[in-house]
Structures are given as C-alpha cells and as structure tokens.
BARO-689860 format. One record per residue: x, y, z of N, C-alpha, C in turn. Coordinates in steps of 0.2 Angstrom, whole numbers, padded with zeros to 4 digits, always signed. Layout:
N
XYZXYZXYZ ...
***
This chain:
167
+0004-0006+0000+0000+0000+0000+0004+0006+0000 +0001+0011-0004+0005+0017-0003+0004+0023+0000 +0002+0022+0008-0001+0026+0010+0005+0032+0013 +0001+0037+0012+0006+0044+0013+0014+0043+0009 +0013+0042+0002+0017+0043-0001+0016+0048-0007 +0019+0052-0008+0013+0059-0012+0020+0058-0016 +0018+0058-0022+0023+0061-0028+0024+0053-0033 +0026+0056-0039+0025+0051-0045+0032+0050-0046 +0032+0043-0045+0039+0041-0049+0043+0040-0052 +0035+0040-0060+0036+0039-0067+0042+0035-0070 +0043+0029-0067+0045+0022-0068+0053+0024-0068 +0057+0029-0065+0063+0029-0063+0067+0029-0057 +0075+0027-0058+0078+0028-0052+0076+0037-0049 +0079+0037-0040+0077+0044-0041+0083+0049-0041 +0086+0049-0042+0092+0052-0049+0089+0054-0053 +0086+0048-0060+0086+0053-0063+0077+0054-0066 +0074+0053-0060+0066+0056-0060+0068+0062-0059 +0074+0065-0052+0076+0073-0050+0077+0076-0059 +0082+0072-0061+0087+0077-0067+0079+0078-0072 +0075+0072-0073+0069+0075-0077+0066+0081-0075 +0062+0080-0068+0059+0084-0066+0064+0092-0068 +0070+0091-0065+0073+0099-0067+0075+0100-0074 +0073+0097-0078+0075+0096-0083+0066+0102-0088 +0063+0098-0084+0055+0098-0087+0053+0107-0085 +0056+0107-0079+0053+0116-0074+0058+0120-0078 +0063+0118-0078+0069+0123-0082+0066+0126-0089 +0064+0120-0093+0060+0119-0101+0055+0126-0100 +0049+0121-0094+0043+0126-0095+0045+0133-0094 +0050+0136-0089+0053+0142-0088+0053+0147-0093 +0058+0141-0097+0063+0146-0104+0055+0149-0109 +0052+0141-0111+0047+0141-0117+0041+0143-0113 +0037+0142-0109+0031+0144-0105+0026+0139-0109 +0030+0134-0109+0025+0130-0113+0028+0125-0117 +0025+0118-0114+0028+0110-0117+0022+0107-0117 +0024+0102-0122+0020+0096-0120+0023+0089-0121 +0021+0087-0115+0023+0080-0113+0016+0077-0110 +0019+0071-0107+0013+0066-0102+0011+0070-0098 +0005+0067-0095-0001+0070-0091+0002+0069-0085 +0008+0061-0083+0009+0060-0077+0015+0065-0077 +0020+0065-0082+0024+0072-0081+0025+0079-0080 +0017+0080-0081+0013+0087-0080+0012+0086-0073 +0008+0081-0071+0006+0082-0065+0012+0081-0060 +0017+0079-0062+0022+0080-0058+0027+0086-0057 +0027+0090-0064+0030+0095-0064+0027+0102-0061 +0021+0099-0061+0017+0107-0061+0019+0110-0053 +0018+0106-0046+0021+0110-0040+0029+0111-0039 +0033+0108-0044+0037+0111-0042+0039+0118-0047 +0036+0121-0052+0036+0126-0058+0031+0129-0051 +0028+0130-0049+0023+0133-0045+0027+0135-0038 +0032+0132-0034+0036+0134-0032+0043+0138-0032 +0044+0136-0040+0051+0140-0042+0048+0148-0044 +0042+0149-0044+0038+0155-0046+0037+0159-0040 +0034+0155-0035+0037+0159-0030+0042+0160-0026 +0048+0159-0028+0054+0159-0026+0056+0165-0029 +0055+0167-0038+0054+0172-0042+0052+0177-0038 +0043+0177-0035+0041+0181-0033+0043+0184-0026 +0046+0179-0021+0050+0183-0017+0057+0186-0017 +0059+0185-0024+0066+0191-0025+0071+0192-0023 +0074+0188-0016+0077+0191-0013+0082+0185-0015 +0091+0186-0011+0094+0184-0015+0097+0176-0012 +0094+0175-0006+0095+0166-0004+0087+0166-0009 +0082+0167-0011+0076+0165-0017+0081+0164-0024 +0085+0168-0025+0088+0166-0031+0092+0160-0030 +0096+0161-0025+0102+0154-0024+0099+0149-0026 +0093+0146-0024+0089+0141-0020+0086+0140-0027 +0085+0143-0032+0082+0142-0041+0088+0141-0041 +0093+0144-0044+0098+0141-0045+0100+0134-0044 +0100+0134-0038+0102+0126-0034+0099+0121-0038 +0092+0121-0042+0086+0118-0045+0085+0118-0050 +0086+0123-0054+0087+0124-0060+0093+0122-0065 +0092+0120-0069+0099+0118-0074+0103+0125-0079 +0102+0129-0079+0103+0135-0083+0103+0142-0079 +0108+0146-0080+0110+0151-0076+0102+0158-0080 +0101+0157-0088+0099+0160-0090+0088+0159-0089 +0088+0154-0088+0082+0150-0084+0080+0154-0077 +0086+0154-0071+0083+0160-0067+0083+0165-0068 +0086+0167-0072+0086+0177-0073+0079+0177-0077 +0076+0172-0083+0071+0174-0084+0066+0173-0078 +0066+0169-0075+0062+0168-0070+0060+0174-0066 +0067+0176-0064+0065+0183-0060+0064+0190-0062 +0063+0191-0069+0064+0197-0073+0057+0197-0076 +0056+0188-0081+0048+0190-0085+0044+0187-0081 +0044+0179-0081+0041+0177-0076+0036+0181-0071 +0039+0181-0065+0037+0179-0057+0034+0185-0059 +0035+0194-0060+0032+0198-0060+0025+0200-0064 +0024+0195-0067+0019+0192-0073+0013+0190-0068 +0016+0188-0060+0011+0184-0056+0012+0189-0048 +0012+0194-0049+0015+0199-0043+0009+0201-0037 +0001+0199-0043-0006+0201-0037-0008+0192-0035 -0005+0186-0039-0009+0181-0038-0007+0176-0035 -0010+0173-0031-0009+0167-0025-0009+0161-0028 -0003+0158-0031-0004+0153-0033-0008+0152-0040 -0007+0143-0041-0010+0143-0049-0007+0145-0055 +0000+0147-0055+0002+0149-0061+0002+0146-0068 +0000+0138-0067+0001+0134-0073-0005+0130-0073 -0007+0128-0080-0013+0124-0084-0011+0120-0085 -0015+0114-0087-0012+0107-0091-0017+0107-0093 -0017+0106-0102-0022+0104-0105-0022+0098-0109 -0024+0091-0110-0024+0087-0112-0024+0089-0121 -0020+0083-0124-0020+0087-0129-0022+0081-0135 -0016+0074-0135-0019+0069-0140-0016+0062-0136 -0016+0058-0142-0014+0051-0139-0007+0050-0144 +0000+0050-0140+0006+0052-0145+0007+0045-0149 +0008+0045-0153+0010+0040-0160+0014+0036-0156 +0014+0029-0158+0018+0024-0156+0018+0021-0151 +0015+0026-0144+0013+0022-0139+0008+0023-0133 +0006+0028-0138-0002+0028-0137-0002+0034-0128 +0001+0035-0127+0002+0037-0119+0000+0045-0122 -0005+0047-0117-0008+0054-0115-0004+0058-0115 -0004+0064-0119+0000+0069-0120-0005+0074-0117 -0002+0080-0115-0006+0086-0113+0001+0091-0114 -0002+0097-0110+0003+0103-0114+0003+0108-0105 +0007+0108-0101+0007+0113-0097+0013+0118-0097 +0006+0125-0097+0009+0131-0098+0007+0137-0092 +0011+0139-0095+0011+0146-0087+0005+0152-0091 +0000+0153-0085-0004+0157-0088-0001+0162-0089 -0005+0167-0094-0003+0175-0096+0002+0174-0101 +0004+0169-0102+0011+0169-0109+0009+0171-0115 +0001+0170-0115-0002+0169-0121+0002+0171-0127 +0003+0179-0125+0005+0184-0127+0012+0184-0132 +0016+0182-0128+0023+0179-0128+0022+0173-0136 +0017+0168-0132+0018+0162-0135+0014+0163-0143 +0009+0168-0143+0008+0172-0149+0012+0174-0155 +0016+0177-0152+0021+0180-0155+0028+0176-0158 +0030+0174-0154+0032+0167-0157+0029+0162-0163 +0023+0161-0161+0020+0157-0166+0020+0162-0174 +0019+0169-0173+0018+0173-0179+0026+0173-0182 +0032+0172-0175+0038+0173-0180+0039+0167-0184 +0038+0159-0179+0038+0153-0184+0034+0154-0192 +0029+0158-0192+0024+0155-0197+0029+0159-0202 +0031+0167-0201+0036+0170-0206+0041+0168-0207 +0046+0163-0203+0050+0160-0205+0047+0155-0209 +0044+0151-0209+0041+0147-0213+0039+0148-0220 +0034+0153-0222+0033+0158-0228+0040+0162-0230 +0045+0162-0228+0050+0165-0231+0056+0160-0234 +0053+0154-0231+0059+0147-0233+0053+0146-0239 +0046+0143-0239+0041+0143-0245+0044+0147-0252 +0044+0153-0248+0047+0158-0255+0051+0157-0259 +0060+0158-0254+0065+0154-0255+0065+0147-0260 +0061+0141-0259+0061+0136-0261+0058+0137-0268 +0052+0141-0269+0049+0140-0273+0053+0145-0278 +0056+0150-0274+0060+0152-0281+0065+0148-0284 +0068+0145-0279+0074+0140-0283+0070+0135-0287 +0065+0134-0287+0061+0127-0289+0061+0131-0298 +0057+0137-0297+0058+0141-0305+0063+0141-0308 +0069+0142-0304+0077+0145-0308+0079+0138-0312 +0077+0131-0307+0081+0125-0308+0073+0122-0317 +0067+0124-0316+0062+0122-0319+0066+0125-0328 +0068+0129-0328+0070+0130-0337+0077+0125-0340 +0082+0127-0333+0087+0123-0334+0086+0116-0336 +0081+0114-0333+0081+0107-0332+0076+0106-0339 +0073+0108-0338+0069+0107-0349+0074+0106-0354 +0082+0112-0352+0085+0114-0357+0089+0108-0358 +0090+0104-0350+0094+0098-0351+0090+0092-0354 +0085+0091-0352+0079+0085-0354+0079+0087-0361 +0078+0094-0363+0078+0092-0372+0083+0091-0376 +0090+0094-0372+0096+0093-0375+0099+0083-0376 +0095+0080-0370+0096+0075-0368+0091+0070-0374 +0087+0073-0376+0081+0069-0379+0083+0070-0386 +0086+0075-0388+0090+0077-0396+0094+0073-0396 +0097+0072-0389+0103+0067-0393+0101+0060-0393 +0096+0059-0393+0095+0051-0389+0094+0049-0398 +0090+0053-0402+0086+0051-0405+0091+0049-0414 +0096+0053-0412+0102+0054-0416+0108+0048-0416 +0108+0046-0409+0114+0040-0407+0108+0035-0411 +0103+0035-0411+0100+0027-0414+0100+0028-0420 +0100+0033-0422+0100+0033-0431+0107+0032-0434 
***
C-alpha cells in the first residue's frame, strides 16, 4: 500500500526522475510552454509553482535556491525578470495542463502545461515561426523556377541526342 506517499515516480531511479523533473521546470521556464505526459505534467506542475514563488520573493537566498534547482544560469534570470512579475497580485495557480492527444507509437496521453498570461509571448512566437516558414516557401519556390528552365533545357538537350545515337 502506498499510504502517505505523495509524488510520482514515473517508472525511474530517483536520480534521474530529479534530473527529469529539473529538466521539465527549467524547459517550462525558458518556453512557457511544453507538451509532454499528463503524469509528467502532473508531476511537474508544484514544483514550476514553487520555483515561481521563489521568483516572486526576489530576494537573493530566493535566487540561490532556483539556481540550486534549475539547470541554466539563464532559466533564473528569466524567472526573476519575466516570469514571477507576470504573477505579482496572484496566489498561486500559475500553470494549466491541457490534455491534448494520444502520441503516435505508444499511445500514452499527452497534454501541454503552460504558465498562464504567456499567451502573449507564446503568440508572438507562433507569428515569428509561421514568417519564417513563408519566407523558406518563397526561398524554395523560387529555386524550384530557376532549376524548372534549366532542367527542360537539359531534358531536351538529352532527348535530341538520344534520338540521333539510334540513327
């Protein structure tokens, strides 16, 4: 029985369930927003909820103490700069999990937890991806035109001779 034993194991030693878990809070930090398993979410989400208020108290044993826990130097400094400020009238709650699909190959529950209010952030981003995206299309399709004449001028150059070696 697993009585008064609170926290998910997620089928690892505890080494490196630690290095996940600081692995997974660190991520959600940077990006404000992952998706992974539901039991990773659920496991991830009180410790993202108290690295936030450690952000929110600001002071500088609060910082050691992210640091000590987080894997990236750049990870706290967002924490304490965009983050925790984001959260400055709110008690708690900083993060969502939203179920999302069933992942290809092994069939295991994916969901997505993100830090509320990123919306914005996470908007923006999406509009830089899509521009980058429409400007490699462009890219592409132009070279596709450049190579489309040449390649006629080969094919028919290719097709005169063919017709000359048999005769």
């Amino acid at each position: 029985m697993r009585h008064r034993n609170a926290g998910y194991k997620l089928g690892r030693n505890t080494s490196h369930r630690r290095a996940l878990l600081r692995n997974l809070v660190t991520t959600i930090v940077l990006m404000d927003r992952i998706e992974t398993t539901i039991t990773k979410c659920k496991a991830a989400q009180p410790l993202v909820e108290k690295m936030i208020t450690l952000g929110k108290r600001g002071t500088v044993h609060a910082r050691r103490q992210a640091l000590a826990y987080m894997m990236t130097p750049e990870s706290v400094d967002r924490l304490f700069s965009v983050v925790a400020p984001r959260y400055g009238d709110r008690n708690g709650g900083y993060t969502r999990i939203t179920r999302s699909r069933a992942r290809q190959g092994d069939a295991a529950e994916m969901a997505y937890i993100e830090l509320l209010g990123a919306e914005h952030e996470l908007d923006e981003r999406r509009q830089k991806r899509e521009e980058a995206r429409a400007k490699k299309r462009e890219e592409l399709a132009k070279q596709m035109e450049e190579q489309e004449p040449g390649e006629a001028a080969a094919s028919g150059a290719t097709a005169s001779a063919e017709p000359d070696s048999k005769a």
